[in-house]
GUVEX-10084 format. One record per residue (C-alpha): residue in three letters; x, y, z. Coordinates in steps of 0.02 Angstrom, whole numbers, plus 50000, padded with zeros to 5 digits. Each point is the difference from the previous one (the first is absolute). Layout:
! residues N
site rest: Ala; x: X; y: Y; z: Z
...
! end
This chain:
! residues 72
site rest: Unk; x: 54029; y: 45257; z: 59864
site rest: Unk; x: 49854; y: 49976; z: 50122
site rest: Unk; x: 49819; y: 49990; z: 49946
site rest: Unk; x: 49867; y: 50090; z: 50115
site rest: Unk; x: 49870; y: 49857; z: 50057
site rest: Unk; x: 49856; y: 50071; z: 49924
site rest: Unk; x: 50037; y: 50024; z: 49837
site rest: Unk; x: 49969; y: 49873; z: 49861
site rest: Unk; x: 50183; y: 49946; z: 49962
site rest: Unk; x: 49995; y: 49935; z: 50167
site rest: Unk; x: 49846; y: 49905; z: 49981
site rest: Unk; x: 50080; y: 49914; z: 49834
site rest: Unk; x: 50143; y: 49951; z: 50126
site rest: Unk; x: 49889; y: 49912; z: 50136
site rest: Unk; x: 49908; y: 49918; z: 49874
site rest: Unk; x: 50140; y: 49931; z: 49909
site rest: Unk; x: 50076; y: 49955; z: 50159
site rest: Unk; x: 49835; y: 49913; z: 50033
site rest: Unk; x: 50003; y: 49912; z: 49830
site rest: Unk; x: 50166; y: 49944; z: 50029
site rest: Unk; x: 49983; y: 49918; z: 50189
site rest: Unk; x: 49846; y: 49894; z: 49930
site rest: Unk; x: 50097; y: 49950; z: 49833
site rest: Unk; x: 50157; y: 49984; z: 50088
site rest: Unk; x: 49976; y: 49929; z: 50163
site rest: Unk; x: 49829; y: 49962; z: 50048
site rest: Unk; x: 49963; y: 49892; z: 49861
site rest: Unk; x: 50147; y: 49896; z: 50026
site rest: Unk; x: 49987; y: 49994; z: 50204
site rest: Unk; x: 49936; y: 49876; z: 50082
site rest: Unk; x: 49837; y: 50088; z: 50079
site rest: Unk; x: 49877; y: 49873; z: 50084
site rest: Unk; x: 49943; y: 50175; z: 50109
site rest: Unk; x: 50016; y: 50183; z: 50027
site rest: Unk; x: 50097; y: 49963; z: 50148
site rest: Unk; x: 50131; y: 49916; z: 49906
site rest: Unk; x: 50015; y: 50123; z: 49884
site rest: Unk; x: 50017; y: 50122; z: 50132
site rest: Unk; x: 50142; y: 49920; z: 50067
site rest: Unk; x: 50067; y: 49991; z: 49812
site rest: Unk; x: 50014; y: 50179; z: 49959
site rest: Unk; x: 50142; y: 50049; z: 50095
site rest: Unk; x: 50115; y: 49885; z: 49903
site rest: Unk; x: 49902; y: 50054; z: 49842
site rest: Unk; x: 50037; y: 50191; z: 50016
site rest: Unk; x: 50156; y: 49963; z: 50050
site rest: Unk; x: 50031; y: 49912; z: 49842
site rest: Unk; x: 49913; y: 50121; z: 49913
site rest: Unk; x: 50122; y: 50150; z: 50041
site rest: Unk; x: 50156; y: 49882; z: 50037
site rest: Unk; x: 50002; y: 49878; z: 49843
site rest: Unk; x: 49866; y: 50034; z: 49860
site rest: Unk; x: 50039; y: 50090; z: 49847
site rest: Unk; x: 49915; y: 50177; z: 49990
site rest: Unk; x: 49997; y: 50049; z: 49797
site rest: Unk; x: 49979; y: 50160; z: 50037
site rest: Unk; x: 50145; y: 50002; z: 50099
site rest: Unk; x: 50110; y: 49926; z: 49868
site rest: Unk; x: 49959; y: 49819; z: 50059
site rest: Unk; x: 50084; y: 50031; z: 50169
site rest: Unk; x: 49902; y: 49966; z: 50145
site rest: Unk; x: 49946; y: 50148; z: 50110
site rest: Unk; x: 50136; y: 49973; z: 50149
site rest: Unk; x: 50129; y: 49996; z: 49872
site rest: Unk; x: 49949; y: 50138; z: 49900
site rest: Unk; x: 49992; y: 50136; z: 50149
site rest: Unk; x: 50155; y: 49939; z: 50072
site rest: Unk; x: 50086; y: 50057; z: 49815
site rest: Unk; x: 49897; y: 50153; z: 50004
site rest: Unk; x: 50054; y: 50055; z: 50168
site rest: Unk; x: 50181; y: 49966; z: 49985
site rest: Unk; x: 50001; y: 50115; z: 49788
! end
């Protein structure tokens, strides 16, 4: 199921997305400046879609969850 950009669903989504990298991962990084935090995100979306439970996706994280979806 995709979810065209504009509508509002998809705003909910990048705002709980936001929510979730500050709560998450920000908060707990160390960030002295936006520079190191730049460098930081990689590893932090990777984690994100890699390792972090997703409720809505049944606790799995996202990686996991499409790679069950595409094999059913």
């Amino acid at each position: 199921m995709t979810t065209p950009v504009t509508s509002p669903q998809s705003n909910g989504m990048a705002e709980s997305f936001v929510k979730t990298l500050k709560r998450d991962y920000a908060k707990l990084a160390d960030r002295p400046d936006s520079q190191t935090v730049m460098e930081q995100l990689p590893k932090w979306f990777d984690d994100y879609n890699s390792y972090h439970p997703h409720s809505a996706l049944g606790y799995l994280p996202a990686k996991l969850f499409r790679e069950k979806r595409a094999v059913n």
